[in-house]
C-alpha positions in Angstrom: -34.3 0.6 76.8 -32.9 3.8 75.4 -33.3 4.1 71.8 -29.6 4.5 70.7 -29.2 8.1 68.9 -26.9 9.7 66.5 -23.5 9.5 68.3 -24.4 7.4 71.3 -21.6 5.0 72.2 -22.9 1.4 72.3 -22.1 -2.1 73.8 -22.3 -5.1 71.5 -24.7 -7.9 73.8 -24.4 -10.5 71.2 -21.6 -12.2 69.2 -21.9 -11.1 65.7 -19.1 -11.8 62.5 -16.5 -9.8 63.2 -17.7 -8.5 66.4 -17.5 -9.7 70.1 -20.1 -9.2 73.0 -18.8 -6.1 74.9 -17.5 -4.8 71.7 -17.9 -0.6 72.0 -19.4 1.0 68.7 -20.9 4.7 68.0 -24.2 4.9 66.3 -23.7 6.9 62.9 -26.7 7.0 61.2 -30.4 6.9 62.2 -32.1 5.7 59.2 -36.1 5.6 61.0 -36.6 2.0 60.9 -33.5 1.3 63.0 -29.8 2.5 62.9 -26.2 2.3 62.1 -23.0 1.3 63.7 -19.9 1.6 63.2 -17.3 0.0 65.4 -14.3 1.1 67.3 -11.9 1.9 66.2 -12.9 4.6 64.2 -11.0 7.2 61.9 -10.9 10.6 62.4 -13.6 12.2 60.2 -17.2 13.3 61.2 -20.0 10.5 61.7 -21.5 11.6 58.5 -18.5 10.8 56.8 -18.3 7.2 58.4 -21.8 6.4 57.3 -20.8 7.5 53.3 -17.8 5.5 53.7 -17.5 2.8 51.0 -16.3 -0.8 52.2 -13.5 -0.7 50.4 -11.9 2.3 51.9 -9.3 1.1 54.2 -10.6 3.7 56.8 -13.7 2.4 56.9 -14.5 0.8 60.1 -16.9 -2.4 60.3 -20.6 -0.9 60.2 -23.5 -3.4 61.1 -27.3 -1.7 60.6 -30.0 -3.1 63.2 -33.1 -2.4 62.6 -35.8 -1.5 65.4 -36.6 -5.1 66.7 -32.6 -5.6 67.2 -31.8 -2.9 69.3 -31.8 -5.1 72.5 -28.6 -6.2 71.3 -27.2 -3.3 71.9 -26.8 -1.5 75.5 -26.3 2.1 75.5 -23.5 3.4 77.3 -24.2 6.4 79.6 
């Protein structure tokens, strides 16, 4: 699989809280050991300003981090 990058649009493979499999996120932040999502839909700012977002802005989409042994839950989507 395709490590997701920076602004790669993603499909959810598993159920998580909040989320459902075939759930479409964009990954916002690559922090090395794995990455960030944030799911659709999203506001209209720059990723960088999704991934500084605190969780109590009400613009602030649901964000999940995986690290590098989850990615197979995701699926890049070409």
């Amino acid at each position: 699989m395709k490590r997701p990058q920076v602004g790669d649009r993603v499909e959810s493979l598993a159920k998580f809280v909040g989320i459902e499999v075939g759930d479409v996120g964009t990954v916002i932040e690559d922090y090395g050991a794995g990455i960030m999502v944030a799911w659709h839909p999203l506001p209209q700012v720059s990723l960088a300003e999704i991934a500084s977002m605190y969780a109590i802005d009400p613009k602030c989409p649901q964000r999940d981090e995986f690290g590098d042994d989850e990615l197979d839950l995701l699926e890049v989507i070409e």
